[in-house]
GUTI-188468 format. One line per field, with one value per residue: residue in three letters; x, y, z of N, C-alpha, C, O, CB in turn. Coordinates in nm, 3 decimals. Atoms other than C-alpha are relative to their C-alpha. Last residue first. Glycine has a CB too. Layout:
BEGIN
r ALA/... .
n_u X/... .
n_v Y/... .
n_w Z/... .
ca_u X/... .
ca_v Y/... .
ca_w Z/... .
c_u X/... .
c_v Y/... .
c_w Z/... .
o_u X/... .
o_v Y/... .
o_w Z/... .
cb_u X/... .
cb_v Y/... .
cb_w Z/... .
***
This chain:
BEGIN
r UNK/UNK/UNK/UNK/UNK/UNK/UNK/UNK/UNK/UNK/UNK/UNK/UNK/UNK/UNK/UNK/UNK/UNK/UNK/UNK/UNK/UNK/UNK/UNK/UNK/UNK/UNK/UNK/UNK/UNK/UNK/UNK/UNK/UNK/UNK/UNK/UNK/UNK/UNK/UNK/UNK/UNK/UNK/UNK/UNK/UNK/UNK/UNK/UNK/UNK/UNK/UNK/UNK/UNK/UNK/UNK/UNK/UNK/UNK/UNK/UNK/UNK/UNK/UNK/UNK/UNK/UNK/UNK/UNK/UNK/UNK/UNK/UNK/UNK/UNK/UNK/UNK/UNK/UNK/UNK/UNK/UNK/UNK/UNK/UNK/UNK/UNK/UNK/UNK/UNK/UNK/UNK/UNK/UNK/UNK/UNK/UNK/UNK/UNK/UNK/UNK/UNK/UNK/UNK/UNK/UNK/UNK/UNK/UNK/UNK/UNK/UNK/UNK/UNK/UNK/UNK/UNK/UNK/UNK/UNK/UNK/UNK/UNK/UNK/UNK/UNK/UNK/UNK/UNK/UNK/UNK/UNK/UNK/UNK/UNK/UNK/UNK/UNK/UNK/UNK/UNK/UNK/UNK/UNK/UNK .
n_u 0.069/-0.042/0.103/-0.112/0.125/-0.005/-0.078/-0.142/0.001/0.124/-0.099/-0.116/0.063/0.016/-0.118/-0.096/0.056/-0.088/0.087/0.014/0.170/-0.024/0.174/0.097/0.118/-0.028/-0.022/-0.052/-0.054/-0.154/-0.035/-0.041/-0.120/-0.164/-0.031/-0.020/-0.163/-0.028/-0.020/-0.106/-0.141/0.006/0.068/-0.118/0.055/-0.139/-0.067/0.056/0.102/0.001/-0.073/0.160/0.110/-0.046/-0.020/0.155/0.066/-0.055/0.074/0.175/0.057/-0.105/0.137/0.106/0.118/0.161/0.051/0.128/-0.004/0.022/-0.092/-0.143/0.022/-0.038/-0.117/-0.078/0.028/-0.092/-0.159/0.011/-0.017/-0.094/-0.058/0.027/-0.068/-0.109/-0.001/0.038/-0.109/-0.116/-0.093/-0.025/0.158/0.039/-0.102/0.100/0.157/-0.025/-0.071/0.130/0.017/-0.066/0.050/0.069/0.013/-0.051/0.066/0.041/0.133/0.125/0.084/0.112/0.093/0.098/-0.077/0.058/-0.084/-0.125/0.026/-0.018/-0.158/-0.174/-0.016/-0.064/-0.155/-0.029/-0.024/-0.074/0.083/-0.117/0.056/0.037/-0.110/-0.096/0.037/-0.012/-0.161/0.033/-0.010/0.163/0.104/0.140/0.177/0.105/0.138 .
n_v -0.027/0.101/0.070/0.084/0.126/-0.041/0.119/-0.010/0.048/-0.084/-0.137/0.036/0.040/-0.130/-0.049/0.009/-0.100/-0.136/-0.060/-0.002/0.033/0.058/0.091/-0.057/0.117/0.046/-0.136/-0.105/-0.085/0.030/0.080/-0.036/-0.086/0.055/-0.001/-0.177/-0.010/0.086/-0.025/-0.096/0.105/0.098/0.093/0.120/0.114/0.086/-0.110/-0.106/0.080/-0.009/-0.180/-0.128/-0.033/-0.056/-0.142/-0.052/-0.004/-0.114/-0.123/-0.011/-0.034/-0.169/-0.151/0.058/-0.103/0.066/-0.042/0.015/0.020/-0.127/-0.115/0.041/-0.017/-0.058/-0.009/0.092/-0.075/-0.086/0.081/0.014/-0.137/-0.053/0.135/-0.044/-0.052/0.081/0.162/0.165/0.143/-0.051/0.099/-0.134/-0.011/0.071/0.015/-0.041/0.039/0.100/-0.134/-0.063/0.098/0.008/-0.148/0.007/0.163/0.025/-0.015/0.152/0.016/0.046/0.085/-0.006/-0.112/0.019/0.088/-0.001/-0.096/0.066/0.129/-0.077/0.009/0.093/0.042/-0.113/-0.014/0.113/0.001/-0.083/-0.094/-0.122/0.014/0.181/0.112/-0.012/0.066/0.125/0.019/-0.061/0.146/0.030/0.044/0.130/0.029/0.132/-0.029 .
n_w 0.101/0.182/0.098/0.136/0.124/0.103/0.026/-0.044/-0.147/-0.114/-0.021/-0.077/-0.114/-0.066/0.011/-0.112/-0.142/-0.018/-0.033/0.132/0.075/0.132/0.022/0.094/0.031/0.192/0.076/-0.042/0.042/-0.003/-0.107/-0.055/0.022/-0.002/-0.163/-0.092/0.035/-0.121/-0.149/-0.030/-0.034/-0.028/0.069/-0.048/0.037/0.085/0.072/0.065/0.077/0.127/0.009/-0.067/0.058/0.130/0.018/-0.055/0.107/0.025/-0.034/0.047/0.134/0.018/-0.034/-0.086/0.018/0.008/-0.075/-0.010/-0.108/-0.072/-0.026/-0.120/-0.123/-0.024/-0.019/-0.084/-0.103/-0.006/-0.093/-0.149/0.013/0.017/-0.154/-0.109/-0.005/-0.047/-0.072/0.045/-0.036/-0.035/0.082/0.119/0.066/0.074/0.104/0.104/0.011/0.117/0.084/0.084/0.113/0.147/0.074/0.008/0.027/0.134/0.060/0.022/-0.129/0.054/-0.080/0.077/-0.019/-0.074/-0.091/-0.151/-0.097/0.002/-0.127/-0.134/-0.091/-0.007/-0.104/-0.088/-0.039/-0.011/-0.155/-0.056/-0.009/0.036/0.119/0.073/0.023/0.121/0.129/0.007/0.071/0.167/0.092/-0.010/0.121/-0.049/0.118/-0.020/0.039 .
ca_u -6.568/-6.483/-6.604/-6.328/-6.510/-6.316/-6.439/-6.631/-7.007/-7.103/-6.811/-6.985/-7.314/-7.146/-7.029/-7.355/-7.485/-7.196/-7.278/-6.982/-6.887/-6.508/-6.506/-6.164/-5.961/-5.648/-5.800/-5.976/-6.271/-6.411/-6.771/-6.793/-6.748/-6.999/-7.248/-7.208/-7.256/-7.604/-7.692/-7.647/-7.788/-8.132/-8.098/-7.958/-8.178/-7.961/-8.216/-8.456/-8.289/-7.980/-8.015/-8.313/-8.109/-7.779/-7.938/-8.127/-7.744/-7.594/-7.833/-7.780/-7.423/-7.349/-7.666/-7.448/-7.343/-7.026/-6.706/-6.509/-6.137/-6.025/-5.837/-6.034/-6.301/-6.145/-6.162/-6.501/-6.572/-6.392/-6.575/-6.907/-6.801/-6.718/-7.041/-7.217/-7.015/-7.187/-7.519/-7.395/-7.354/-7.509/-7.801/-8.030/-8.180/-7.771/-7.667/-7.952/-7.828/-7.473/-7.639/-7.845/-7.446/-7.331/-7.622/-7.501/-7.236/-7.186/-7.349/-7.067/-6.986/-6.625/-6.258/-5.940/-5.622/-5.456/-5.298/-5.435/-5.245/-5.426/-5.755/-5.642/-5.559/-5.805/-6.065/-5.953/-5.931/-6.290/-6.421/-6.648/-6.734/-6.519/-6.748/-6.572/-6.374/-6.621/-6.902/-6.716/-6.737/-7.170/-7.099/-6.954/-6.592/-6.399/-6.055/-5.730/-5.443 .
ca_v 0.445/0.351/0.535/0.599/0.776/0.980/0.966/1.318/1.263/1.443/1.251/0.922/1.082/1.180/0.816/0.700/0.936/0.821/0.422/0.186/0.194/0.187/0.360/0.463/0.412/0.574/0.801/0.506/0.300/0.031/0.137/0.351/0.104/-0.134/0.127/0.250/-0.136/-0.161/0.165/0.099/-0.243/0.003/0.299/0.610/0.865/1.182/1.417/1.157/0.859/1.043/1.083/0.842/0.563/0.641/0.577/0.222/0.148/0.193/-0.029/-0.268/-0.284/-0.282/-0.557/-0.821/-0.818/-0.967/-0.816/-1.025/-0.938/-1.037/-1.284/-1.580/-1.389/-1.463/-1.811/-1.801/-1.535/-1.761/-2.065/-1.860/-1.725/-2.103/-2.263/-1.928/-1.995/-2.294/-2.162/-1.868/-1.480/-1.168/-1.379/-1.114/-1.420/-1.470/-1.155/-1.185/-1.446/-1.335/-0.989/-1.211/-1.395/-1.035/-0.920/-1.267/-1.306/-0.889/-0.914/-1.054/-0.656/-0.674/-0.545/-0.520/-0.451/-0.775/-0.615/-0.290/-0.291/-0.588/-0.456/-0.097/-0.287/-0.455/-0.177/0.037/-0.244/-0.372/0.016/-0.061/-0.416/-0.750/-0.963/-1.118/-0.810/-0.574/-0.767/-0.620/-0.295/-0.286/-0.568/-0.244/-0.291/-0.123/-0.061/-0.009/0.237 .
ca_w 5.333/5.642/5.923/6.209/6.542/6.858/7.165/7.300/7.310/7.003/6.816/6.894/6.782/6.453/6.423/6.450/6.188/5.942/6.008/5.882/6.236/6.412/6.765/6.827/7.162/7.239/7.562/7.708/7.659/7.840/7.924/7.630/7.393/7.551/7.572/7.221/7.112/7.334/7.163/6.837/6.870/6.984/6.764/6.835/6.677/6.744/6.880/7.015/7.121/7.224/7.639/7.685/7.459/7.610/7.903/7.824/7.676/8.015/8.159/7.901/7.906/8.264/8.272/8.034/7.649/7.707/7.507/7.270/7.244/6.924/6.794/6.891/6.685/6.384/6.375/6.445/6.193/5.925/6.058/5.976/5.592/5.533/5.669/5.431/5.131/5.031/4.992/4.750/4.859/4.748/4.642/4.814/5.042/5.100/5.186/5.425/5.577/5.613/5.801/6.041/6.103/6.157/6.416/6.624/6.643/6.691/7.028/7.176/7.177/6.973/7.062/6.868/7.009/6.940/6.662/6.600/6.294/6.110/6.215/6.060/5.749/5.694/5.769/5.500/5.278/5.329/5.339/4.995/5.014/5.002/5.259/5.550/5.680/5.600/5.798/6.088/5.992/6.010/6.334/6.542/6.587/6.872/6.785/7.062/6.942 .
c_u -0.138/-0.051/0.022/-0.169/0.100/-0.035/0.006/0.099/0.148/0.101/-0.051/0.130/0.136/0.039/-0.014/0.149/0.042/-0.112/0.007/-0.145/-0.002/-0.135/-0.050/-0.100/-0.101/-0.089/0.050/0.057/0.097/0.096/0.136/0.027/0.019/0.105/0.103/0.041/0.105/0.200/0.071/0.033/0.063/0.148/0.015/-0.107/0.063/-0.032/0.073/0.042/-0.040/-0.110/0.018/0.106/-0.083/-0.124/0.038/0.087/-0.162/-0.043/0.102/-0.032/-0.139/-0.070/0.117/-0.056/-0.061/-0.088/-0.120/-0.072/-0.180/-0.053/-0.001/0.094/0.060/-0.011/0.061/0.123/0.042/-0.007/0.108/0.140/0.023/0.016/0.167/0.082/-0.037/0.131/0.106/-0.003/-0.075/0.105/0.111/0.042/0.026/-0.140/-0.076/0.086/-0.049/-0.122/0.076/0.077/-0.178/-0.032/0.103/-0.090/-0.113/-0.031/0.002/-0.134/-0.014/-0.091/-0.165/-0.136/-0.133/-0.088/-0.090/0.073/-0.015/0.102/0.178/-0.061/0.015/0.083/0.044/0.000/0.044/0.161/0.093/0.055/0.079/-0.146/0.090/-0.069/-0.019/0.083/0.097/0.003/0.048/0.165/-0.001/0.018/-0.133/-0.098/-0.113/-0.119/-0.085 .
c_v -0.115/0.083/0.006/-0.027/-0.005/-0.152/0.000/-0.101/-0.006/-0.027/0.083/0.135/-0.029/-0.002/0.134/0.078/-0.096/0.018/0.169/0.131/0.033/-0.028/-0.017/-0.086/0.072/-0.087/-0.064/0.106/0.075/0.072/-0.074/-0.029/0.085/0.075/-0.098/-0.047/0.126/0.015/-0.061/0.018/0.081/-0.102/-0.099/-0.122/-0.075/-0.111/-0.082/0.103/0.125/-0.061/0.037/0.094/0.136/0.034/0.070/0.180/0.096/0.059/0.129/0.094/0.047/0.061/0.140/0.158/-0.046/0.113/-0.034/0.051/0.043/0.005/0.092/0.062/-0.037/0.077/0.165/0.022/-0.092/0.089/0.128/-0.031/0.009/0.156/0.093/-0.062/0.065/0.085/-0.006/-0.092/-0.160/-0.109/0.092/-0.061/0.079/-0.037/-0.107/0.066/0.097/-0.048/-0.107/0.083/0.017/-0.188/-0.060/0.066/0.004/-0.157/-0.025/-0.032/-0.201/0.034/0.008/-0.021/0.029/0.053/-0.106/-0.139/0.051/0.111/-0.035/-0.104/0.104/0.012/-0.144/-0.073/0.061/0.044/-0.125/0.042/0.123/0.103/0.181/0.023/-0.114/-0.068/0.029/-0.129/-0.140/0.012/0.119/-0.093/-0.010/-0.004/-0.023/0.037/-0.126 .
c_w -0.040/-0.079/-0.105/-0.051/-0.136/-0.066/-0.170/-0.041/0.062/0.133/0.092/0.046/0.131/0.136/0.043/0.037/0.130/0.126/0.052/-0.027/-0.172/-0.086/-0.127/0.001/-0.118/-0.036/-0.156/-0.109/0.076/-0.087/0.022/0.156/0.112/0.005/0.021/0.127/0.047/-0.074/0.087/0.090/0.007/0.068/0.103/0.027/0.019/-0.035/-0.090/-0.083/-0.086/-0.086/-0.184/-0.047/0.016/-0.067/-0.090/-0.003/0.021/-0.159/-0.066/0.072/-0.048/-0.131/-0.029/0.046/0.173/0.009/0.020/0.156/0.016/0.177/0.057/0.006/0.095/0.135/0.022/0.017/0.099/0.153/-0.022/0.097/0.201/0.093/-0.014/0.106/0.147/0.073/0.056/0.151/-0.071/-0.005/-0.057/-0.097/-0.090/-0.065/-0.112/-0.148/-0.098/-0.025/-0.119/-0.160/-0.075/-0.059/-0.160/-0.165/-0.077/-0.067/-0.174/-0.094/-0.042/0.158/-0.058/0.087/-0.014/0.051/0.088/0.087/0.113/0.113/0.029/0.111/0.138/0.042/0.030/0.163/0.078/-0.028/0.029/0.103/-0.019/-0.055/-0.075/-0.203/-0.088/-0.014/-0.129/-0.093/0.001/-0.021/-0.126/-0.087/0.017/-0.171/0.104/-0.135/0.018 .
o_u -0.210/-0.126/-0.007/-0.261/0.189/-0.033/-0.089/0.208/0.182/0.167/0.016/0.210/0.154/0.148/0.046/0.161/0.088/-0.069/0.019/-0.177/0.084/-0.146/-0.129/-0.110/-0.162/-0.059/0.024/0.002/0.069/0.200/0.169/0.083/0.127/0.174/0.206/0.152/0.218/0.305/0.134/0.152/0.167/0.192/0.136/-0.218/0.110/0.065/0.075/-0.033/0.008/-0.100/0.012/0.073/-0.151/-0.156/0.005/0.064/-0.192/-0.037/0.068/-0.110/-0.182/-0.143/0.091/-0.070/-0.139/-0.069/-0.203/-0.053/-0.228/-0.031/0.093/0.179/0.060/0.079/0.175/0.160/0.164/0.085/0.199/0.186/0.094/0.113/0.213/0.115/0.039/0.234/0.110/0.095/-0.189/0.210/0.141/-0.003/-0.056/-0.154/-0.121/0.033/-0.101/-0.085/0.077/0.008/-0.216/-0.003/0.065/-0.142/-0.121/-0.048/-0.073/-0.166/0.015/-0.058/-0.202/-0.145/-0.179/-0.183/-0.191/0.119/0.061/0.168/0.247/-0.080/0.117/0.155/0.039/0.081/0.161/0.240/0.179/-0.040/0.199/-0.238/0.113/-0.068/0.057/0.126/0.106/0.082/0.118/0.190/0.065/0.125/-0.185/-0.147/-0.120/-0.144/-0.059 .
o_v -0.095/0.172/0.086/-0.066/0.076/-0.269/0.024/-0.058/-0.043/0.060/0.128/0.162/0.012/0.029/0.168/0.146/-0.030/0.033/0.207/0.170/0.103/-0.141/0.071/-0.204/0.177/-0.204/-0.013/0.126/0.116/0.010/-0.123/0.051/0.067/0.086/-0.068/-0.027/0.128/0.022/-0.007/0.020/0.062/-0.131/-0.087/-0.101/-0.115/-0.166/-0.059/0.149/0.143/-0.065/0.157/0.202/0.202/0.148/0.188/0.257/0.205/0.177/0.246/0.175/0.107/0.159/0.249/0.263/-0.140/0.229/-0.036/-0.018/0.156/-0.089/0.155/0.046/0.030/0.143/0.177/0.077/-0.082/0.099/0.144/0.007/0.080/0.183/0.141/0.002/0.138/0.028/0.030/-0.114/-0.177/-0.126/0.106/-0.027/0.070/-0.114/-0.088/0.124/0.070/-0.073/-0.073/0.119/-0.040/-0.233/-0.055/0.007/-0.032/-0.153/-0.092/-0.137/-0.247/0.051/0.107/-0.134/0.140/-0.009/-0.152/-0.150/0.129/0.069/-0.032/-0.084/0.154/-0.054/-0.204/-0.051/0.055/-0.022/-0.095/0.070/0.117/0.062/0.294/-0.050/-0.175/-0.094/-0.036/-0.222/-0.188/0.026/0.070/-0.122/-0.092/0.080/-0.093/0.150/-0.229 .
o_w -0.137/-0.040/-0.195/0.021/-0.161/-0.027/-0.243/-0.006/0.175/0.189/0.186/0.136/0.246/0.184/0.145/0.139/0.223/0.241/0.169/-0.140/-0.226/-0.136/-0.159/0.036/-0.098/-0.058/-0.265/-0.217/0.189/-0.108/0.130/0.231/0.169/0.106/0.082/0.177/0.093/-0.009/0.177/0.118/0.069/0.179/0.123/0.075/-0.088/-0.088/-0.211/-0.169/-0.198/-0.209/-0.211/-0.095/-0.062/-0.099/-0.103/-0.096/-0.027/-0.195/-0.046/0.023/-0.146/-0.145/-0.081/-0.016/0.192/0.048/-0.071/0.255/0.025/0.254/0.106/0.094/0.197/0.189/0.068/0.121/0.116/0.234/0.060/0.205/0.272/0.164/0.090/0.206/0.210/0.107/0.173/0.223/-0.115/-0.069/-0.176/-0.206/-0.181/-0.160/-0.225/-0.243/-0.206/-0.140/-0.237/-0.255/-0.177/-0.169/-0.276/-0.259/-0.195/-0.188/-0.246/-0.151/-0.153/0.275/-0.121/0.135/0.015/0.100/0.035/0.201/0.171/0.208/0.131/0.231/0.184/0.116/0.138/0.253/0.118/0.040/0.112/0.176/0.007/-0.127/-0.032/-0.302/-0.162/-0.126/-0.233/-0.109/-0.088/-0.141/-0.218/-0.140/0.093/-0.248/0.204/-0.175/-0.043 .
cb_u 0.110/-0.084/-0.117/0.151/-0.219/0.129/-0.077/0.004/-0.069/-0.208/0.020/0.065/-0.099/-0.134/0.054/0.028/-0.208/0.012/-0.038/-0.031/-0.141/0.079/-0.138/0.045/-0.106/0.153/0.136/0.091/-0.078/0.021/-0.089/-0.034/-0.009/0.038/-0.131/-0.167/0.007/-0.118/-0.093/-0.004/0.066/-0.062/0.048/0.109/-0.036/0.133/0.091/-0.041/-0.133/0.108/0.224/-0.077/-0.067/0.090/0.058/-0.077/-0.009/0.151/-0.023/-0.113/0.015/0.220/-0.089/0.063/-0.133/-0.045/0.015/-0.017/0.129/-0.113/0.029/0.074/-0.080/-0.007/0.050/-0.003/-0.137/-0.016/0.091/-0.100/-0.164/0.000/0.015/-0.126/0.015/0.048/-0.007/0.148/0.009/-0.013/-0.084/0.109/-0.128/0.042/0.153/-0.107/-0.092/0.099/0.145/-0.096/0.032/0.212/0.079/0.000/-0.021/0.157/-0.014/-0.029/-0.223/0.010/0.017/0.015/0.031/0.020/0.082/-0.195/0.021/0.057/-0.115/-0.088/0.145/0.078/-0.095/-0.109/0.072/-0.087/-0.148/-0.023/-0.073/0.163/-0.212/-0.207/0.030/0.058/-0.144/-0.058/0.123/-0.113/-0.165/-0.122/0.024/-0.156/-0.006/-0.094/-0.006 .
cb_v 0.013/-0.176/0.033/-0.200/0.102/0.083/-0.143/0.001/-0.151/-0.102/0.092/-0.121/-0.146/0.047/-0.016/-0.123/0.032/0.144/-0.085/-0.179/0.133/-0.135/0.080/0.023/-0.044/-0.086/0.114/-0.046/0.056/-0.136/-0.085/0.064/0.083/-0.068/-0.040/0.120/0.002/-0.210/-0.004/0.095/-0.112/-0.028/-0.034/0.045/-0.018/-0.032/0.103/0.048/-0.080/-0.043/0.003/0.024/-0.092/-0.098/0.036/-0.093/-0.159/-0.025/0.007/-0.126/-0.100/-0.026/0.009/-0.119/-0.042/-0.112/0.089/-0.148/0.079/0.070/0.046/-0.119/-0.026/0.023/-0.076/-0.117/0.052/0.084/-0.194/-0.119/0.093/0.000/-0.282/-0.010/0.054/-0.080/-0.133/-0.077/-0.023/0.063/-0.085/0.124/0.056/-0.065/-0.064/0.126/0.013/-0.119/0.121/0.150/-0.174/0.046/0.207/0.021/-0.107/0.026/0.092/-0.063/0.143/-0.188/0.053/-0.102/0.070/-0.031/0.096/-0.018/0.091/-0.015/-0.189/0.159/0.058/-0.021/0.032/0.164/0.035/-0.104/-0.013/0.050/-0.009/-0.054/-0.020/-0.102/-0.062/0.096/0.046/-0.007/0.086/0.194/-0.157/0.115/-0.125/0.095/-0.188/0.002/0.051 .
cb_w -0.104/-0.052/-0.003/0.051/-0.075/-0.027/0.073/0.136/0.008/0.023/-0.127/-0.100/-0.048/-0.007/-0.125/-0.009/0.005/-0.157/0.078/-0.051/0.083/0.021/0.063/-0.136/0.164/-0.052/0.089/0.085/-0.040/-0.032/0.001/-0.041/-0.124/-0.107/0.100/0.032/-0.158/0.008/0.056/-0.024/-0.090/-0.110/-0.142/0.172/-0.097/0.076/0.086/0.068/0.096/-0.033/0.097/0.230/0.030/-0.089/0.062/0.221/-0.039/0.023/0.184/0.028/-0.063/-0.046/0.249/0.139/-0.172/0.131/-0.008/-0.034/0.073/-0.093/-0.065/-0.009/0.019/-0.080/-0.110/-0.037/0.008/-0.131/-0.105/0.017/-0.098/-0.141/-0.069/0.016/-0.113/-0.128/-0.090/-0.126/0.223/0.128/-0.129/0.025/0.086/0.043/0.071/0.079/0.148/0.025/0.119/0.129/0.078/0.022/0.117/0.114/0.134/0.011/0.050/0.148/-0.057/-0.066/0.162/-0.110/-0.051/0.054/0.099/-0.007/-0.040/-0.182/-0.083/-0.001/-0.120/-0.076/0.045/-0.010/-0.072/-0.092/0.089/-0.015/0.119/-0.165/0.024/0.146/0.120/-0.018/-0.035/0.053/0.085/-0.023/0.010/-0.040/-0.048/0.191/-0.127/0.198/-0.147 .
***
């Protein structure tokens, strides 16, 4: 079984949330299996940030929360955000924008996934109407609690 992590499961790893065991231990059992948009770096260190304007998190826990992601990211298998992605995203957009509201990072993460997907591949979001969307389209979807 391969993973793909959007950043909304991602963040479960680092911050204990509802979902944070479920998608523990289905990182841990993927193995090296695991794959990211490069995008994620990004989207999940906005996402420790605003943890910390909420005062979710403390100051000192952000340099920490970063080197963890770091270190975990050398596990996984980081996918670049280049034109494949983007034009395949732009279509996703025109074909679900409207009925299914597919969103933007949703999109560009969608188009990743389904650009290297095969038949044992789930698509891992914290986001039930994504997930629908993913089912819509045939690939099967995992959403945490």
């Amino acid at each position: 079984m391969k993973l793909f992590l959007d950043t909304s499961v991602l963040v479960k790893l680092f911050h204990d949330e509802p979902g944070t065991p479920e998608v523990t231990s289905m990182v841990a059992a993927a193995g090296p299996d695991v794959f990211v948009l490069e995008l994620a770096r990004i989207e999940f260190l906005s996402a420790v940030y605003r943890r910390l304007r909420a005062g979710e998190i403390e100051e000192d826990a952000v340099g920490r929360v970063r080197g963890f992601l770091e270190d975990q990211l050398l596990l996984f298998r980081v996918l670049p955000l280049g034109q494949a992605v983007l034009r395949e995203a732009e279509q996703l957009v025109a074909a679900h924008g409207r009925e299914d509201g597919l969103r933007t990072l949703d999109a560009l993460h969608l188009a990743a996934f389904t650009l290297v997907c095969g038949p044992d591949w789930k698509f891992v979001c914290a986001d039930e109407r994504l997930s629908r969307l993913v089912r819509k389209m045939g690939f099967d979807a995992v959403t945490p609690p």
